[in-house]
FIDOPA-445820 format. One record per residue (C-alpha): residue number from 1; residue in three letters; x, y, z. Coordinates in pm, 1 decimal, padded with zeros to 6 digits. Layout:
// residues N
NODE    nr   rest       east      north         up
NODE   NUM    Ala          X          Y          Z
...
***
This chain:
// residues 375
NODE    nr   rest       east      north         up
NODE     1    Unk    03302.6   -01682.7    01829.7
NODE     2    Unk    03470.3   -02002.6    01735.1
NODE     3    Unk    03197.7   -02142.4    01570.4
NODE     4    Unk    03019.6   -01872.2    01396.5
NODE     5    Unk    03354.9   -01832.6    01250.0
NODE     6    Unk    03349.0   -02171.2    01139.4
NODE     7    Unk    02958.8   -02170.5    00982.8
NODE     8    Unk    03127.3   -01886.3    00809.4
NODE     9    Unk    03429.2   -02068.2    00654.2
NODE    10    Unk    03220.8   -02333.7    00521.2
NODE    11    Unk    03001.1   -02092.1    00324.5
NODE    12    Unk    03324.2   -01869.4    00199.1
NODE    13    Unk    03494.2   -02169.0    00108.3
NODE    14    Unk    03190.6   -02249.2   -00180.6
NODE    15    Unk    03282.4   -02053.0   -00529.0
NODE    16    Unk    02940.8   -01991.7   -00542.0
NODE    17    Unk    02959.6   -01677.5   -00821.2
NODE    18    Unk    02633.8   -01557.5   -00924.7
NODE    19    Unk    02404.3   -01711.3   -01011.1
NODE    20    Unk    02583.5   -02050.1   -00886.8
NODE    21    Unk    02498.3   -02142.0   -00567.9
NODE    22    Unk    02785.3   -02398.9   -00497.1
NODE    23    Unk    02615.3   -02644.3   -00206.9
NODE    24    Unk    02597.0   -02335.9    00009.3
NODE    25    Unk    02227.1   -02358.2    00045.1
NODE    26    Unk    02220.5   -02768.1    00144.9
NODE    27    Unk    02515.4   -02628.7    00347.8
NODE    28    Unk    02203.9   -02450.0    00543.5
NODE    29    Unk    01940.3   -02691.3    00504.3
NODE    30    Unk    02179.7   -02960.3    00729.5
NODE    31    Unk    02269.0   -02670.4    00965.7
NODE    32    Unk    01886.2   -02613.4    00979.2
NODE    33    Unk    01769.4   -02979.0    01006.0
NODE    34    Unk    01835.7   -02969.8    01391.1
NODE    35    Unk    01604.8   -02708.7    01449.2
NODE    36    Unk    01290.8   -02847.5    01293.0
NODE    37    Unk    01295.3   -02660.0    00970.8
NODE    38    Unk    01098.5   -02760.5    00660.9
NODE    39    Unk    01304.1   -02698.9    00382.7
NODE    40    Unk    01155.2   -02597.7    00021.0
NODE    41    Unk    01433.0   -02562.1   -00282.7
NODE    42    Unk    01316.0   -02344.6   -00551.7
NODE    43    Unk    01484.2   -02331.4   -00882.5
NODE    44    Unk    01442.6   -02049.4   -01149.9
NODE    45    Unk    01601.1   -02089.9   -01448.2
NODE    46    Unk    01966.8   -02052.2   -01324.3
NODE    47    Unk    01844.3   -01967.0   -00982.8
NODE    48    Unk    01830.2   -02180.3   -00723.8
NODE    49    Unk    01666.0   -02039.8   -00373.2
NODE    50    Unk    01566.9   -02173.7   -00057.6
NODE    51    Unk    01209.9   -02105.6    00142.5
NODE    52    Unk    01293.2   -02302.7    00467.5
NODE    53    Unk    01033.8   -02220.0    00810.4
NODE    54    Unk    00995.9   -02383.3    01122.1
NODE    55    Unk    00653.0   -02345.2    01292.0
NODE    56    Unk    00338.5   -02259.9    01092.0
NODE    57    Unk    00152.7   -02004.6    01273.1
NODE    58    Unk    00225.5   -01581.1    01232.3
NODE    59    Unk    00376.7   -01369.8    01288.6
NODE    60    Unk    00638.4   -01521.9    01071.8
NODE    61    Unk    00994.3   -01371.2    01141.3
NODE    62    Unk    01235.9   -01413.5    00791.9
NODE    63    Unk    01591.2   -01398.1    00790.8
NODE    64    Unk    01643.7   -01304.4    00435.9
NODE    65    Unk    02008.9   -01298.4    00198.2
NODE    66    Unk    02200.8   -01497.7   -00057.3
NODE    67    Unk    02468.9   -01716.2   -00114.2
NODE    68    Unk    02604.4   -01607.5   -00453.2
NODE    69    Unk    02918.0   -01364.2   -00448.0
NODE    70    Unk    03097.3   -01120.3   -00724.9
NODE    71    Unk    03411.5   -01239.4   -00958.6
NODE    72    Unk    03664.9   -01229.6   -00693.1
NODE    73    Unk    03895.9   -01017.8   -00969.3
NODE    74    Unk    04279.5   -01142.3   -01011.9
NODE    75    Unk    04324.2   -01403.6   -00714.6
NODE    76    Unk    04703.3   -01307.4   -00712.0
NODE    77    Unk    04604.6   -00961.0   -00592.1
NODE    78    Unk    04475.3   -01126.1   -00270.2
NODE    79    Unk    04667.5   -01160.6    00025.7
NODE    80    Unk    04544.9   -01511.7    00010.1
NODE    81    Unk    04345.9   -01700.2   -00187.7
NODE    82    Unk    03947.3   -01521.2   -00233.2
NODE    83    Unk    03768.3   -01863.5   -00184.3
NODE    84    Unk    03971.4   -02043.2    00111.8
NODE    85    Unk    03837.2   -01859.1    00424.0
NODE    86    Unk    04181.5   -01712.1    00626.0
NODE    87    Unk    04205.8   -01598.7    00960.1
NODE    88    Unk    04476.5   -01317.4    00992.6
NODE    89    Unk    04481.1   -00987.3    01269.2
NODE    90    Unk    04137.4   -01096.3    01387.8
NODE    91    Unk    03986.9   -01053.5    01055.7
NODE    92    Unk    03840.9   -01319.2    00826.0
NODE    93    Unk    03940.3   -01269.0    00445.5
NODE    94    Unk    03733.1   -01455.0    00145.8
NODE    95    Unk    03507.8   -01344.8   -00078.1
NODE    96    Unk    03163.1   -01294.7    00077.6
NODE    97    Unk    03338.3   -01273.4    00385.9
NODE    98    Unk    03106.4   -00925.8    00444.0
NODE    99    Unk    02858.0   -00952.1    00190.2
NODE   100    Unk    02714.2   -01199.2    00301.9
NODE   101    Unk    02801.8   -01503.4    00452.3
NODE   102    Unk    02941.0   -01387.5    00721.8
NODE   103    Unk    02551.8   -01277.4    00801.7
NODE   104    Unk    02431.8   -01590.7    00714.3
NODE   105    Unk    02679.4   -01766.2    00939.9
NODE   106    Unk    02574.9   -01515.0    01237.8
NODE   107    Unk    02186.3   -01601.2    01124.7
NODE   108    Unk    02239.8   -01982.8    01147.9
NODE   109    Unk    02409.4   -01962.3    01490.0
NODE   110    Unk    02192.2   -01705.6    01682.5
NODE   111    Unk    01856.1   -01976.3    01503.1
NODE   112    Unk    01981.0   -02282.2    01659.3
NODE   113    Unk    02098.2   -02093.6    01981.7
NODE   114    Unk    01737.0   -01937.4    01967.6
NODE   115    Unk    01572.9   -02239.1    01926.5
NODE   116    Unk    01753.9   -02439.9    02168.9
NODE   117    Unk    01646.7   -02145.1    02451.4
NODE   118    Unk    01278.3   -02120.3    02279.1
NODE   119    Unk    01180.6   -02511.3    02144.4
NODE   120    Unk    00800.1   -02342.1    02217.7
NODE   121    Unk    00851.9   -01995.1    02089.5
NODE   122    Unk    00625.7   -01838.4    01894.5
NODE   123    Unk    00512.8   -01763.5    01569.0
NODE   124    Unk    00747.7   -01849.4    01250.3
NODE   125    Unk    01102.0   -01879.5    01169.5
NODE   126    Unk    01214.0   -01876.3    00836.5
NODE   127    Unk    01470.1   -01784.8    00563.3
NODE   128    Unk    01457.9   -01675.0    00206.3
NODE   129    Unk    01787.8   -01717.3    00063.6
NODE   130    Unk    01903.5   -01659.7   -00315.5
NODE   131    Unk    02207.8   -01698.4   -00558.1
NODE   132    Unk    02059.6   -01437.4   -00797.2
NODE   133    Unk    02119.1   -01104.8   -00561.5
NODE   134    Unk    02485.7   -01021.6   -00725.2
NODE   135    Unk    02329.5   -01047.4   -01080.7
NODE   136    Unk    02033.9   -00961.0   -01248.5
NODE   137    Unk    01834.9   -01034.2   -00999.3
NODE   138    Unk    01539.9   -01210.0   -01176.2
NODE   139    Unk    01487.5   -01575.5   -01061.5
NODE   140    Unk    01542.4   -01461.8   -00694.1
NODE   141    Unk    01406.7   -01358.6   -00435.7
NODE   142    Unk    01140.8   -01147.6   -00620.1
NODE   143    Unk    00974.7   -01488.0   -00771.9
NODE   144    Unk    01004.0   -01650.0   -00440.1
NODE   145    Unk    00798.7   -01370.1   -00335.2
NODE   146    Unk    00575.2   -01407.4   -00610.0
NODE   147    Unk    00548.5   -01787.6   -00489.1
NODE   148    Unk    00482.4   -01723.9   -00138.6
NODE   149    Unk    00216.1   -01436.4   -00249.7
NODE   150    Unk    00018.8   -01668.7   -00489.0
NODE   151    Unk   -00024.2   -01909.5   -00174.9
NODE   152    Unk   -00127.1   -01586.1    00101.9
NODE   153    Unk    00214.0   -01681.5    00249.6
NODE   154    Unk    00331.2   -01380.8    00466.7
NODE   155    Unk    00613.3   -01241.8    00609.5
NODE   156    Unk    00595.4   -01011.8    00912.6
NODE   157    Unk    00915.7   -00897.2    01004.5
NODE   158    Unk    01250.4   -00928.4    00773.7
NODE   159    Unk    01598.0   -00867.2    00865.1
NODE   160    Unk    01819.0   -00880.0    00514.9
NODE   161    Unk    02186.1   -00946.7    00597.3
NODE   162    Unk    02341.3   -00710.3    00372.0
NODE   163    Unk    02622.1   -00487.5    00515.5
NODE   164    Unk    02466.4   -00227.6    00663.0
NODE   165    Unk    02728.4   -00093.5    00926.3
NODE   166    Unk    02991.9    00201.3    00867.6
NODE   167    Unk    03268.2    00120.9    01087.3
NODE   168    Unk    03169.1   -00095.5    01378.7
NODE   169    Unk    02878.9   -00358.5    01381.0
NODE   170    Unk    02561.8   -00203.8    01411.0
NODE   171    Unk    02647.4    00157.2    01421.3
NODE   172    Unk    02415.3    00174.2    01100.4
NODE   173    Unk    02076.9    00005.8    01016.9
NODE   174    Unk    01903.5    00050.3    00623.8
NODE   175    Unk    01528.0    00113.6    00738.1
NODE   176    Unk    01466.1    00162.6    00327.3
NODE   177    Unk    01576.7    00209.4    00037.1
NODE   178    Unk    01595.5    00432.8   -00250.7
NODE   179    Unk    01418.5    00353.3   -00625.1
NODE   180    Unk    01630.8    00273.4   -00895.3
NODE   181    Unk    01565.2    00334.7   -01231.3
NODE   182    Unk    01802.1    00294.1   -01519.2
NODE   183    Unk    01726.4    00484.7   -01883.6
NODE   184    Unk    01908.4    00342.1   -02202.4
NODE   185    Unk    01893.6    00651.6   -02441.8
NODE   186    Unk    01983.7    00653.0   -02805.7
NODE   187    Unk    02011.9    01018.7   -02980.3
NODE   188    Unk    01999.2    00962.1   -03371.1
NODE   189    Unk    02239.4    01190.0   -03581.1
NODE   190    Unk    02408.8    01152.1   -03912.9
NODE   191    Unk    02751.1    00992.2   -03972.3
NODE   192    Unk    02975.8    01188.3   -04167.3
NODE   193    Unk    03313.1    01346.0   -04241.1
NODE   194    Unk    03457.0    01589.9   -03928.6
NODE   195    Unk    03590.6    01810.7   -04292.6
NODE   196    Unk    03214.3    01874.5   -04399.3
NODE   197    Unk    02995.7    01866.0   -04086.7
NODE   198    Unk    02713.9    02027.8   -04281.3
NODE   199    Unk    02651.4    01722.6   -04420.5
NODE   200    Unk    02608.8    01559.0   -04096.6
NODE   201    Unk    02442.9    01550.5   -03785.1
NODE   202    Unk    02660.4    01514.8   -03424.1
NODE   203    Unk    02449.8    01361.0   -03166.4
NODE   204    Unk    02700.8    01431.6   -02933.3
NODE   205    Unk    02663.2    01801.8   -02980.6
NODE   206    Unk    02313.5    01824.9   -02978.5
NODE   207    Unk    02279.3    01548.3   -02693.5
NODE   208    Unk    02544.3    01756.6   -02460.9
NODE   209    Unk    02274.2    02057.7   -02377.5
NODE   210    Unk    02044.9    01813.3   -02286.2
NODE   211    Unk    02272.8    01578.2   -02043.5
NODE   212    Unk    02389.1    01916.9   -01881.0
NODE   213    Unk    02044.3    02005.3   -01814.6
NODE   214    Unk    01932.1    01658.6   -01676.4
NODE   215    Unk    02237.3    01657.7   -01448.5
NODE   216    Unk    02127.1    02049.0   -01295.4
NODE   217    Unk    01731.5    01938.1   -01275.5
NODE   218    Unk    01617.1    01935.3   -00971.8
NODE   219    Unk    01392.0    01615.5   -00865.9
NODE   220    Unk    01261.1    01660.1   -00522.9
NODE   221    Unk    01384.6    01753.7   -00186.6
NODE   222    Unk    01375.7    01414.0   -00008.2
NODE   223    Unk    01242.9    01393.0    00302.1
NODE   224    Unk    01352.9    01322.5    00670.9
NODE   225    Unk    01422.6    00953.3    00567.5
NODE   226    Unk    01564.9    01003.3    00176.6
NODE   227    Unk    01801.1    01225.8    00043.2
NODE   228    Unk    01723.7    01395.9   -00267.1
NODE   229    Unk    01670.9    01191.2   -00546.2
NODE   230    Unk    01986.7    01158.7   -00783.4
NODE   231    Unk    02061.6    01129.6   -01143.7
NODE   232    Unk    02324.8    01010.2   -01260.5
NODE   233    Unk    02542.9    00961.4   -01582.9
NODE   234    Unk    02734.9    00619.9   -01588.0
NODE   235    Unk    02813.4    00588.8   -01981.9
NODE   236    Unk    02869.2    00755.3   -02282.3
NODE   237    Unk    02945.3    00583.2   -02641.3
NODE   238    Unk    02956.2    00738.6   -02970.8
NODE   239    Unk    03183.8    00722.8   -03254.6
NODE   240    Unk    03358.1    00413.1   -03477.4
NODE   241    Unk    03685.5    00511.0   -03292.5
NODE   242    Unk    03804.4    00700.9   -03600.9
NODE   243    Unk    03928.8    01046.6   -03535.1
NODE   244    Unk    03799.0    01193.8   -03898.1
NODE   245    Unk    03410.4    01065.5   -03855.6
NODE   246    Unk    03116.5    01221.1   -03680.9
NODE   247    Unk    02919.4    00956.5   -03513.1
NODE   248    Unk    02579.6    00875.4   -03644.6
NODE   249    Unk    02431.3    00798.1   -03350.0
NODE   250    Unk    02531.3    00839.3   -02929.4
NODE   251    Unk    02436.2    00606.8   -02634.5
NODE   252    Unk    02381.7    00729.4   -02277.9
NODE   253    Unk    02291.8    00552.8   -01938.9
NODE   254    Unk    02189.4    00739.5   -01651.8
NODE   255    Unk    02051.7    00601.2   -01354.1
NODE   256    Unk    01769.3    00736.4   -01071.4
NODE   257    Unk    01801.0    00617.7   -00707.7
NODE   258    Unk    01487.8    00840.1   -00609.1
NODE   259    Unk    01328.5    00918.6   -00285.6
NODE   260    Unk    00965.2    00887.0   -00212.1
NODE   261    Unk    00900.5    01206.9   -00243.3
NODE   262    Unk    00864.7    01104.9   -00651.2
NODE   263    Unk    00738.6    00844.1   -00850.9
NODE   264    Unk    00913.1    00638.8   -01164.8
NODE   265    Unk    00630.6    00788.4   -01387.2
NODE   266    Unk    00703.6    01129.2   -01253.4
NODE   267    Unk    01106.2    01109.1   -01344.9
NODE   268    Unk    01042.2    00938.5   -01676.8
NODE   269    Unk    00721.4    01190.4   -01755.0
NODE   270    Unk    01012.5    01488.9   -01685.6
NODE   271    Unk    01315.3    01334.6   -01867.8
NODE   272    Unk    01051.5    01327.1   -02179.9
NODE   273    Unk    00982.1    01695.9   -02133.4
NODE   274    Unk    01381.3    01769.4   -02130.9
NODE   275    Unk    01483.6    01586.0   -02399.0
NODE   276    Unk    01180.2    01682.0   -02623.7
NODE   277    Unk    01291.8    02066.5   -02519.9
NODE   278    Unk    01589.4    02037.7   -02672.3
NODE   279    Unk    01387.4    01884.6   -03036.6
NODE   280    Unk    01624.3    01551.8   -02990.5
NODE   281    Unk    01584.6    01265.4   -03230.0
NODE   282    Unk    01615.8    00982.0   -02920.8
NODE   283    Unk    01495.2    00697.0   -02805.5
NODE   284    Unk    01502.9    00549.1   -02429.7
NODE   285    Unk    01472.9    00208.6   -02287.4
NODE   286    Unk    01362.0    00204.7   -01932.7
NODE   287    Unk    01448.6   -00058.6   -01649.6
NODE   288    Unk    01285.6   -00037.1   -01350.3
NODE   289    Unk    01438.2   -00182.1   -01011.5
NODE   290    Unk    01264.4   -00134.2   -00762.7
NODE   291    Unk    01021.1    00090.3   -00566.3
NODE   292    Unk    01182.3    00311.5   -00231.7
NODE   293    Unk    01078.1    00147.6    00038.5
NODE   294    Unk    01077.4    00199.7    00396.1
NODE   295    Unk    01024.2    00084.7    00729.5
NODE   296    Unk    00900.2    00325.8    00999.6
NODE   297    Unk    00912.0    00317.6    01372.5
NODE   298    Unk    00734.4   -00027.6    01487.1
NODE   299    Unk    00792.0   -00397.2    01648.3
NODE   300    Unk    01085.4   -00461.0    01438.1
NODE   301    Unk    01292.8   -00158.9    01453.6
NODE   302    Unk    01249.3   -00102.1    01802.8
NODE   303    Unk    01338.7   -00467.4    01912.2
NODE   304    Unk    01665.5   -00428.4    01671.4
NODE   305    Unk    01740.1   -00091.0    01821.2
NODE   306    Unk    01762.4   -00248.9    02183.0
NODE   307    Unk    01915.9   -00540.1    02068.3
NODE   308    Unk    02192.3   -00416.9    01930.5
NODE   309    Unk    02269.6   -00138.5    02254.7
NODE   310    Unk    02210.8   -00468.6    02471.0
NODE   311    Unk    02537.4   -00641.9    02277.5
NODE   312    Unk    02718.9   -00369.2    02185.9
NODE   313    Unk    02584.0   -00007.1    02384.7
NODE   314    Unk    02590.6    00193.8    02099.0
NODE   315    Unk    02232.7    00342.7    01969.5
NODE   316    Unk    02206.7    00288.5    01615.1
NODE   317    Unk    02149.1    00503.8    01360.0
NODE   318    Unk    01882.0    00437.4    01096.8
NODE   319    Unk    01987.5    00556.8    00695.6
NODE   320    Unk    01839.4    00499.2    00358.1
NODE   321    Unk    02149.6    00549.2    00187.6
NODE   322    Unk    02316.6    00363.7   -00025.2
NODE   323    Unk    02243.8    00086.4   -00354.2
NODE   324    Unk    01940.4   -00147.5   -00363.9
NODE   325    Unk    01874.4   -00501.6   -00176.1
NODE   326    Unk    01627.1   -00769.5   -00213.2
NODE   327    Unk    01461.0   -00589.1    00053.8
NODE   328    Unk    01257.7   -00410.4   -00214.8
NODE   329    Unk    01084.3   -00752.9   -00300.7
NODE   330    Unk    00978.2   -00812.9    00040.2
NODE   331    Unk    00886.6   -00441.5    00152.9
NODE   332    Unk    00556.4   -00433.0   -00078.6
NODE   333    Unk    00410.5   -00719.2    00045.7
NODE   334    Unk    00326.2   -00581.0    00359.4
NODE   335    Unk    00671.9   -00673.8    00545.7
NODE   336    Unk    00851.3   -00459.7    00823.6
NODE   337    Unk    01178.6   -00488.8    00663.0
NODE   338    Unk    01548.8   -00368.6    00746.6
NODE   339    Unk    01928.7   -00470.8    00653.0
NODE   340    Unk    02150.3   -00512.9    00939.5
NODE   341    Unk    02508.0   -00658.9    00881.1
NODE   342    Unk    02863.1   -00614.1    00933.2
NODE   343    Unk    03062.3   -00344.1    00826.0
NODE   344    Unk    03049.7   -00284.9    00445.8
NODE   345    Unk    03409.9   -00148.5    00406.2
NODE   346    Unk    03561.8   -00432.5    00201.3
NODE   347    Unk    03258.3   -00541.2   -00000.6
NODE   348    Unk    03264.4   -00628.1   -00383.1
NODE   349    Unk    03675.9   -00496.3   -00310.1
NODE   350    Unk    03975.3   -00707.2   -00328.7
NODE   351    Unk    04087.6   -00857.6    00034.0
NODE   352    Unk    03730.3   -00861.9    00124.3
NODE   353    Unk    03724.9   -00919.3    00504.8
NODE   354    Unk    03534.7   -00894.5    00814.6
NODE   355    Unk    03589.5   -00898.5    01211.2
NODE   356    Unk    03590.4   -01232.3    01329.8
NODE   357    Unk    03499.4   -01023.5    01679.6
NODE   358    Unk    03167.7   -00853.4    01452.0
NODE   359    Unk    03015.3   -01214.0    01359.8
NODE   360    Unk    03008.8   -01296.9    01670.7
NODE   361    Unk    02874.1   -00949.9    01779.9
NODE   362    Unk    02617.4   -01010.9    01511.3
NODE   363    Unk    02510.6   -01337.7    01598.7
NODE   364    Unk    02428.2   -01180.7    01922.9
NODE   365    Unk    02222.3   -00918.8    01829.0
NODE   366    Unk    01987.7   -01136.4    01615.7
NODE   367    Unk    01943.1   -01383.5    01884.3
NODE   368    Unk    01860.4   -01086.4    02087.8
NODE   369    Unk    01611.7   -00966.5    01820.1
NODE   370    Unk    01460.7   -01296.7    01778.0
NODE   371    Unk    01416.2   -01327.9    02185.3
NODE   372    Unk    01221.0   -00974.4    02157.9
NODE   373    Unk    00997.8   -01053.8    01877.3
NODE   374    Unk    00921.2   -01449.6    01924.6
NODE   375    Unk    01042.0   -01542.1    02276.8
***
């Protein structure tokens, strides 16, 4: 436990905010370089991510995360300071402490304990790390992917360290994930004064019907892997912050995280339909972040499932719920691909922490996973 811990400082200890990377990732490369690993640095715009693989042959086995971390918010709220690791009740504080160094720590030790076991295992090792996962997520891992594609590079199986786990390590594993699409809408009205609102237009008013309707639609039922796909409203602006003047014009985001039971042309084609119902004067900008993806029954969730009753003897329970991970980069490309991590109860929070006991728990169950797949 001792050392995990320790792998685990050295990364917390890096302010490595998105999209800065802060030395964590040559932090990696040295802890690699004793296990044989190539090392390829790939820098996107403000991005900086890291291909590194030991062995050449498939199938290739890809630990997959990244280094950067959110604003740590007002330091003095901490109990001690976010970016100098600190041991205290058996829990490690710092930011990234559970998303996710402390999975890259338990990744680095159970690789060099695997490969000290396994010199001849085989197949591939390898890692695809990023300091663009926090953040808009462009220059990541997706155009690493798009690197590795353009060269018939493939990964087989792919364990992403987010923090998958509810309340003790491994109790949960993400076999998927939802969709995500975000819509931008502007509704066009006509400023005027609240004394004569025949001369004006509220887009608020005539936008409210609409939003109320959107919220009540129903989407799709899910399936025995998704819930039902949600919408939801995260903000509303109108108005010049004058009390006596009807805005001219009113901006809403809402956000999908849909199921596979439905398709982002499917949601958008329906939103039209509502909004055109209701003879709206709008325009919407559309981001799309990712396709659901999911990971059914096969090599790589059964060897995780045994792994992690081997170190701990709990079964664990497989979920799609929850935000979006990189893992919806890798999933298309043919990958079996889950999260497994520590327990996500402190993430993106103040006094981030994690069990000091859990890395090391974790670090076992990937060796463990890596001796079922490779050994």
């Amino acid at each position: 436990m001792t050392h995990v811990v320790e792998v685990a400082k050295n990364l917390i200890n890096r302010r490595s905010v998105t999209p800065e990377d802060a030395g964590c990732q040559t932090y990696m490369k040295d802890y690699l370089n004793e296990s044989g690993f190539n090392h390829e640095t790939m820098v996107f715009e403000d991005t900086t991510n890291l291909w590194s693989r030991r062995g050449t042959e498939s199938p290739v086995f890809c630990f997959a995360g990244h280094t950067d971390v959110v604003p740590s918010g007002p330091e003095e709220a901490w109990i001690s300071p976010p970016f100098e690791a600190t041991e205290k009740d058996g829990y490690l504080y710092g930011r990234g402490a559970a998303d996710m160094k402390g999975s890259l720590a338990a990744m680095l030790v159970a690789t060099r304990k695997f490969v000290a076991d396994y010199p001849n295992h085989r197949g591939s090792i390898a890692y695809l790390i990023t300091s663009d996962e926090e953040g808009p997520f462009i220059n990541g891992t997706t155009r690493v992917i798009d690197t590795l594609e353009a060269r018939n590079e493939k990964i087989d199986w792919c364990i992403v360290g987010e923090p998958s786990s509810t309340t003790e390590v491994g109790d949960v594993v993400k076999n998927g994930r939802r969709g995500s699409l975000t819509g931008d809408l502007t509704v066009n009205g006509i400023q005027g004064h609240v004394a004569y609102p025949h001369l004006a237009k509220n887009p608020v008013h005539d936008v409210a019907p609409a939003l109320s309707e959107l919220s009540q639609a129903h989407w799709d039922h899910g399936n025995d892997y998704f819930p039902p796909t949600s919408f939801q409203i995260s903000n509303i602006h109108a108005g010049t912050g004058a009390g006596n003047v009807i805005p001219g014009t009113c901006q809403v985001c809402f956000n999908f995280r849909f199921s596979t039971e439905v398709t982002n042309e499917k949601l958008i084609e329906k939103v039209n339909h509502i909004l055109d119902g209701h003879q709206l004067d709008y325009h919407i900008d559309w981001t799309f972040n990712g396709q659901p993806f999911l990971t059914d029954a096969g090599a790589l969730v059964e060897a995780t499932q045994q792994a992690i009753h081997e170190v701990t003897g709990r079964d664990t329970k497989l979920s799609t719920a929850g935000g979006t991970s990189d893992g919806r980069f890798i999933a298309p490309t043919g990958a079996q691909v889950i999260e497994l991590g520590p327990v996500n109860a402190t993430i993106h929070k103040v006094n981030e922490c994690v069990l000091m006991d859990d890395l090391a728990k974790l670090a076992d169950i990937y060796y463990a996973i890596l001796v079922r797949l490779l050994a």
